[in-house]
C-alpha positions as CSV (number, residue, x, y, z in Angstrom):
1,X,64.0,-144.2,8.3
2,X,64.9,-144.5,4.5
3,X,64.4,-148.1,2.8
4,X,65.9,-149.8,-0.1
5,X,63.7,-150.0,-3.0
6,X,66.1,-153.6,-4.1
7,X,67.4,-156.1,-2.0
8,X,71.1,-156.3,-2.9
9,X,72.7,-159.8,-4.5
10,X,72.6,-163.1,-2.8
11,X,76.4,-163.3,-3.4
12,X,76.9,-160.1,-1.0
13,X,74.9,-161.0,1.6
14,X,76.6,-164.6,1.8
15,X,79.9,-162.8,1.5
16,X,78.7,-160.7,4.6
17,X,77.3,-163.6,6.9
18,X,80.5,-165.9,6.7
19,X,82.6,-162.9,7.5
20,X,80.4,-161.5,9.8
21,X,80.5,-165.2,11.8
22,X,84.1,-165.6,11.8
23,X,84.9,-161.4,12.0
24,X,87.4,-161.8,9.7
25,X,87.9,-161.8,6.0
26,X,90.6,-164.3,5.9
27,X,88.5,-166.8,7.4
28,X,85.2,-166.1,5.1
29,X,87.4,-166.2,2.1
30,X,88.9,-169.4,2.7
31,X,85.6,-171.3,3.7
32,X,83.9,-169.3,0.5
33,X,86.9,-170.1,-1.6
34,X,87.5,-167.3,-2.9
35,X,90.0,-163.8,-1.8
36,X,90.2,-162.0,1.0
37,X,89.9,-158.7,-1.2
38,X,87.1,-160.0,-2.5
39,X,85.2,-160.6,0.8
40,X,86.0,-156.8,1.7
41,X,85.1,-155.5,-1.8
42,X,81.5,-157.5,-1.5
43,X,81.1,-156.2,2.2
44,X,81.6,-152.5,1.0
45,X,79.2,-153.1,-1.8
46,X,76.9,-154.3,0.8
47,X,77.3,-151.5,3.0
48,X,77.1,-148.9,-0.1
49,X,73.8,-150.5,-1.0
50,X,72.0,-150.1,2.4
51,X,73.7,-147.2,3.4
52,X,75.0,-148.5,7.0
53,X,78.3,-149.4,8.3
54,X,78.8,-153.0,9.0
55,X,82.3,-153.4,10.4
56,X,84.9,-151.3,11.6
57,X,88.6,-151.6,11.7
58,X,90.1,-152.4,15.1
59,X,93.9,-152.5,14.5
60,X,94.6,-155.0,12.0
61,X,90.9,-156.9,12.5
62,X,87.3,-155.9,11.6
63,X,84.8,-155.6,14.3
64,X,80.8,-155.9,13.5
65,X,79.3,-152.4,14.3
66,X,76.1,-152.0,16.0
67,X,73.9,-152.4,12.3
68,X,76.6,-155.3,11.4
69,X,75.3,-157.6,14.5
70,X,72.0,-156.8,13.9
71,X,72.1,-157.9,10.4
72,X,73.8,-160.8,11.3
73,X,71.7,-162.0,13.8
74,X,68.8,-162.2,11.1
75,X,70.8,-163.1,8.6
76,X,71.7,-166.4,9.1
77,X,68.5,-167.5,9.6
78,X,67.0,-165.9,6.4
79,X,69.8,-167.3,4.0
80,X,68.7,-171.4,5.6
81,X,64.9,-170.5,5.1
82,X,65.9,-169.7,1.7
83,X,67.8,-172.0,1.1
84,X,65.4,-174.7,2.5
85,X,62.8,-173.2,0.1
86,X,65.1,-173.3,-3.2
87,X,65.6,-177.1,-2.3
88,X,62.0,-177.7,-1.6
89,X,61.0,-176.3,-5.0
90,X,63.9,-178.6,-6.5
91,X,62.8,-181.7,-4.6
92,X,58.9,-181.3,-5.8
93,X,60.0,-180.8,-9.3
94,X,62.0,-184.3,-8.6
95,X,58.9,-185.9,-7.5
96,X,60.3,-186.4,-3.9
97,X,59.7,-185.0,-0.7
98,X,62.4,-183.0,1.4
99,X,62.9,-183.1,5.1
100,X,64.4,-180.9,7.1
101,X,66.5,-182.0,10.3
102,X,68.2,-179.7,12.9
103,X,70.5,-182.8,14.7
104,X,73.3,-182.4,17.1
105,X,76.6,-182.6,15.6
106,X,78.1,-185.7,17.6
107,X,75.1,-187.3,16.9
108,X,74.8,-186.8,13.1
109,X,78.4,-188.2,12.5
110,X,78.3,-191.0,15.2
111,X,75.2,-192.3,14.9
112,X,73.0,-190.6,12.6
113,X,74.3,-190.8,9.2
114,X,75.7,-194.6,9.2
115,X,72.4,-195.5,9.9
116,X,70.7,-193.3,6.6
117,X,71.6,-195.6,4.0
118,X,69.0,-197.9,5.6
119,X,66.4,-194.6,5.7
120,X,67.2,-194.2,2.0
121,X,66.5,-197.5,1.2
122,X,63.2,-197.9,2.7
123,X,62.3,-194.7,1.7
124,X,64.0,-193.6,-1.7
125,X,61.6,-190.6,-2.2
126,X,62.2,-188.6,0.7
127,X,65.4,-185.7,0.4
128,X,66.9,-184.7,3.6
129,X,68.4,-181.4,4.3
130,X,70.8,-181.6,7.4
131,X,71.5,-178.7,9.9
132,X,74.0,-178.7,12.7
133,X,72.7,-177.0,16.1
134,X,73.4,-177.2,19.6
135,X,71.1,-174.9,21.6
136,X,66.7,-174.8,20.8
137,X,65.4,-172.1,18.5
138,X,62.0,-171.8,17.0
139,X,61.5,-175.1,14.1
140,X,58.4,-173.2,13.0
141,X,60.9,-169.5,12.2
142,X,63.8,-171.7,10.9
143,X,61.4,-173.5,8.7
144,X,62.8,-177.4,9.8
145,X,60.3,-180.0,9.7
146,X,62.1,-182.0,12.8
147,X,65.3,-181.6,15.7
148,X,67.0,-184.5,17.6
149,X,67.0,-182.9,20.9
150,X,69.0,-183.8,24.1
151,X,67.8,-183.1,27.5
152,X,65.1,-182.0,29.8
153,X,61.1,-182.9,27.9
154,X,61.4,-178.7,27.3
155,X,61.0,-177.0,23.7
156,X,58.7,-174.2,23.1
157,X,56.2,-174.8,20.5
158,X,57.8,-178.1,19.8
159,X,55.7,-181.4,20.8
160,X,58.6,-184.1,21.8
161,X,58.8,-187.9,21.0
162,X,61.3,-189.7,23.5
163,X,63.8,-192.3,21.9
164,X,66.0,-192.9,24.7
165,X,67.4,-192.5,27.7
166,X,71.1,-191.5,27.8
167,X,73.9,-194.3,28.9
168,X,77.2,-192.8,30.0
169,X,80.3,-195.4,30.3
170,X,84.1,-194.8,31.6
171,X,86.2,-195.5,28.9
172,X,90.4,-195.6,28.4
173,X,92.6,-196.7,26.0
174,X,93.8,-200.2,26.3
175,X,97.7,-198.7,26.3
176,X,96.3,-196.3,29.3
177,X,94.8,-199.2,30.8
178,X,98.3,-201.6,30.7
179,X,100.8,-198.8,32.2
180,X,98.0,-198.1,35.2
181,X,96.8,-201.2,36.6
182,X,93.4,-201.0,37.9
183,X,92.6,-203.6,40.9
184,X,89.4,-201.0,41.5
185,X,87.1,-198.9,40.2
186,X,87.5,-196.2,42.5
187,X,91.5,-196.4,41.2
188,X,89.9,-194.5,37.7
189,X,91.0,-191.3,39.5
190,X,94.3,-192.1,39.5
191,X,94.3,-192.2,35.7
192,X,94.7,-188.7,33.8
193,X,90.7,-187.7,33.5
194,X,89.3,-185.8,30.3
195,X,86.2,-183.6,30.4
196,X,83.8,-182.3,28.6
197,X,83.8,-178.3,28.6
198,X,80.0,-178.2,28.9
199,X,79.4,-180.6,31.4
200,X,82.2,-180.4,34.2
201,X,80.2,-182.4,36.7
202,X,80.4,-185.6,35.6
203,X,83.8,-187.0,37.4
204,X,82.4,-186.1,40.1
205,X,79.5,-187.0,40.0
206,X,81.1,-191.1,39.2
207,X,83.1,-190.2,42.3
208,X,80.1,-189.9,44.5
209,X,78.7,-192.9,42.9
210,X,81.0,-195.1,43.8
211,X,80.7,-194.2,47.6
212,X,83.4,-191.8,47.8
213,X,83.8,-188.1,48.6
214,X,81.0,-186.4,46.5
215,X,82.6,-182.8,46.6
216,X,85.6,-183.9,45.4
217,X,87.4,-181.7,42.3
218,X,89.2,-183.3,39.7
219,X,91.6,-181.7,37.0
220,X,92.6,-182.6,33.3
221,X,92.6,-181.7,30.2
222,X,89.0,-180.0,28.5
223,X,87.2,-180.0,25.5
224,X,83.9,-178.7,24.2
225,X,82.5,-181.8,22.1
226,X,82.4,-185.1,22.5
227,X,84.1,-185.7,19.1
228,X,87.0,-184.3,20.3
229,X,86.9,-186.3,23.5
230,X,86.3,-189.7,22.1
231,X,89.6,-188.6,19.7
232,X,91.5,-187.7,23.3
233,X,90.4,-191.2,24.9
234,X,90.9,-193.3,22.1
235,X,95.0,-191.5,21.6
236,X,95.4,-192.7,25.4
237,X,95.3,-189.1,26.6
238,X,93.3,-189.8,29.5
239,X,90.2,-191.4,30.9
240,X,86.4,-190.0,29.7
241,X,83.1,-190.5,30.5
242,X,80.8,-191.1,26.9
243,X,77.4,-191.6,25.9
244,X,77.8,-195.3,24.7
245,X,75.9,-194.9,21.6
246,X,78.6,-192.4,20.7
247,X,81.6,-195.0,21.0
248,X,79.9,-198.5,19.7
249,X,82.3,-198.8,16.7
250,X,85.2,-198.0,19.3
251,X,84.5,-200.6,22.0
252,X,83.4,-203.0,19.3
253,X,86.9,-202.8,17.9
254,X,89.1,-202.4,21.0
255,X,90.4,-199.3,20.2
256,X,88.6,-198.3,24.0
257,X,87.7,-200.2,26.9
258,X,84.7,-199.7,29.2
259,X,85.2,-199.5,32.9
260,X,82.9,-198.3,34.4
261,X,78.9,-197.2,34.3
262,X,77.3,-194.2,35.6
263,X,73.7,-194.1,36.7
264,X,71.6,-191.3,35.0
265,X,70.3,-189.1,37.8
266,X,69.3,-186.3,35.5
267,X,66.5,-187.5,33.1
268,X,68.1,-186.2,30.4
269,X,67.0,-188.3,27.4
270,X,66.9,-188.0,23.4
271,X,63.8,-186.7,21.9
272,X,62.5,-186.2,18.3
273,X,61.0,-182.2,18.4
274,X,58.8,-181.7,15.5
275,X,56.8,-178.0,15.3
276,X,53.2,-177.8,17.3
277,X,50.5,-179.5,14.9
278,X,52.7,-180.2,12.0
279,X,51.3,-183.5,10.0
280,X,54.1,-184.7,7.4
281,X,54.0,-187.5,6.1
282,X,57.9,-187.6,5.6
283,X,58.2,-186.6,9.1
284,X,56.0,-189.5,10.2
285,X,58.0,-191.7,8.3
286,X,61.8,-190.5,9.8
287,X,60.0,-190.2,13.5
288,X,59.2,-193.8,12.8
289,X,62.1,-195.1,11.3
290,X,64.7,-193.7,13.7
291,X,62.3,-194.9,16.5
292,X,63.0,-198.5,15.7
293,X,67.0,-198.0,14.8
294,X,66.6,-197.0,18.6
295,X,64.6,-199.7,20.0
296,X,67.5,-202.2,17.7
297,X,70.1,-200.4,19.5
298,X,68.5,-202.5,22.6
């Protein structure tokens, strides 16, 4: 199998990935900011360096070939541990330490990040580095120092600190709330329901709760993250069921109204996932901080 005696520029091989994720030019050139020839010029560069094939035309759209899906899948990962090691460097030349989260999206925006300027004021030397995920991957290849995890005490090679359990609410708009008259809970299901794509259950699983017929099916509009659900409820679209920590500023304001509770039957909970016999000082420090903006959260 021939190899390449240089590894081509940095600038090609981001070109590549963000086309590669979207399969399509047009989209990598407008989240790279740059042209749409440009992304194709770079790919064939790319491809003329290692000798391969990485897409193929299908019509008016590109389509990853067998070596282009292979790169990709590597890819990814090897531009963030490079990355994570370019801002390491920078960070011990500053004198501070950098941390590395993977945290789930939701949670970053809703909860996560308006609690940081408090982190950053107790502890001004510590960088962090934030990475969006949704499913577990290996923190030791992916080189991050800690994960917010939801779900089941399960993360190979990952030892888990729990920081709570999760507390799902019915919520509506107040507008939804005035033009359907509720005199009982179980008269939720006569409001328009909104899911989430990812967990389709959960209606039903209220519905049994409240004594009534457990195999019952109910339909409404979908959507596959919370953000966009809380955005749906609060509009008055419908009725949703919410982790409560996601919706505090909304209830606190009015914008939505709790109606309802749902008893957690699954032992999903949040955990902090750190790598197998990692010590860190900075770690120790976020693991403890974030543990006591929990316990606040009463």
């Amino acid at each position: 199998m021939p190899r390449i005696n240089s590894l081509p520029s940095l600038a090609l091989m981001r070109s590549f990935e963000a086309a590669a994720r979207h399969e399509s030019y047009t989209m990598a050139a407008e989240e790279l900011g740059v042209t749409q020839s440009a992304i194709s010029r770079q790919v064939r560069e790319l491809e003329a360096a290692i000798g391969v094939t990485l897409f193929r035309r299908v019509g008016r759209a590109v389509r990853l070939s067998k070596a282009g899906r292979a790169l990709r899948d590597e890819l990814a990962g090897d531009l963030e541990r490079l990355s994570g090691t370019i801002n390491r460097a920078i960070a011990a030349g500053d004198g501070a330490s950098l941390l590395t989260l993977a945290v789930l999206p939701t949670f970053a925006t809703r909860w996560l990040v308006p609690r940081l300027p408090d982190f950053k004021m107790r502890h001004p030397g510590i960088e962090l580095d934030l990475h969006s995920y949704t499913t577990p991957f290996s923190l030791e290849e992916r080189r991050m120092d800690l994960a917010i995890h939801f779900g089941q005490e399960d993360w190979p090679g990952a030892q888990l600190r729990r920081l709570f359990p999760e507390h799902l609410v019915v919520t509506a708009a107040p507008e939804l709330l005035r033009r359907h008259r509720l005199d009982t809970r179980a008269q939720t299901f006569d409001l328009p329901l909104l899911h989430l794509t990812s967990r389709p259950d959960l209606w039903s699983t209220y519905h049994s709760q409240l004594g009534l017929d457990p195999g019952a099916v109910f339909l409404g509009m979908r959507f596959d993250q919370f953000s966009m659900l809380i955005e749906a409820a609060v509009v008055g679209l419908g009725a949703a069921i919410l982790p409560s920590y996601l919706i505090e500023e909304e209830v606190a304001s009015g914008v939505l109204t709790e109606i309802g509770q749902i008893t957690n039957t699954s032992n999903s909970a949040y955990y902090i996932a750190t790598p197998t016999g990692q010590k860190n000082d900075a770690v120790q420090a976020f693991a403890n901080w974030i543990s006591k903006q929990t316990r606040a959260r009463g």
